[in-house]
N, C-alpha and C positions, 0 to 999 in steps of 0.2 A: 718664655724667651723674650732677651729687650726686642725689642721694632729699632733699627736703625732707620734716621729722617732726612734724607740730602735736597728734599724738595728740588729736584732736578732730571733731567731726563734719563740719568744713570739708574736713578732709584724707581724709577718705571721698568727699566729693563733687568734692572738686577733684585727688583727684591723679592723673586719667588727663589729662597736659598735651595729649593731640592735642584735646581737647575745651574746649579755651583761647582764648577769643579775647585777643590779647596788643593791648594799647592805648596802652601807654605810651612809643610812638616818641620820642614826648620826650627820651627816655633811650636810650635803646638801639632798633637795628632789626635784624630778624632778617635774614641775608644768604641772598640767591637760593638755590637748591641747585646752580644752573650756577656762580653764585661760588664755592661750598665745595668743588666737586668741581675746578675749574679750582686752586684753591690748592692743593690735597692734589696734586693730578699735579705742578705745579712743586713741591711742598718734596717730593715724595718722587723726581721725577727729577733734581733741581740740585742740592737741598743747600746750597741759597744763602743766608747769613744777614748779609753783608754790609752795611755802609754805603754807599750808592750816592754818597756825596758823595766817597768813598776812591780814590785813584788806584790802589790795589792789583787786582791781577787779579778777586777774588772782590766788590770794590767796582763796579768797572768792568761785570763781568758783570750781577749784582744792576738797576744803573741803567740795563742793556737792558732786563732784564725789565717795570723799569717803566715804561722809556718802550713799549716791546710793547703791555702795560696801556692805554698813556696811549691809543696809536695804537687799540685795541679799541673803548674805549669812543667815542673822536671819531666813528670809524665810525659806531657805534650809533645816537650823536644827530646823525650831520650835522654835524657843527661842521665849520669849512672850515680848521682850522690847529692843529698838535697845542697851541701854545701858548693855547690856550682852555682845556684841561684840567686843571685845578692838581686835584692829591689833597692834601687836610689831616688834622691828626690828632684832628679832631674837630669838632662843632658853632659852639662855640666861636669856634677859628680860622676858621671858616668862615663867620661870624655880620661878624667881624674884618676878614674880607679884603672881604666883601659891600660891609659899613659904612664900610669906612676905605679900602679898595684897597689 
């Protein structure tokens, strides 16, 4: 992780980050530690970096995994149909699809 440098009395008091409380979801959210450890097991036993839209084998395989994903999470919350689950590429799109469908 970078080292942030303010050379100043702030960076005395704030740079031990576990002592952090982090507020600004707005922007960004910290992921589970069960999400980071489940990614790290797929990218380091697959290798998969695929476009899941690709009819190519490495495409193909890729759009398992996420439908796998998709099928995880419905589990999680109950949803009764994997097609409840849309994953987007941000707040945004996801403000978009709420708003507009």
């Amino acid at each position: 992780m970078a080292s942030l440098s303010m050379n100043n009395d702030y960076e005395k008091e704030y740079s031990d980050l576990s002592k952090i409380i982090y507020l600004d979801n707005n922007a960004t959210t910290r992921e589970d530690k069960n999400v980071i450890e489940s990614m790290i097991n797929h990218l380091k036993s697959t290798n998969l970096f695929g476009n899941a839209s690709s009819s190519h084998l490495i495409g193909i395989e890729t759009k398992y995994l996420i439908n796998e994903s998709r099928e995880q999470v419905r589990k999680s919350i109950n949803a009764s149909n994997l097609n409840e689950i849309i994953f987007t590429s941000g707040g945004t799109e996801s403000n978009n699809l709420a708003l507009h469908g």
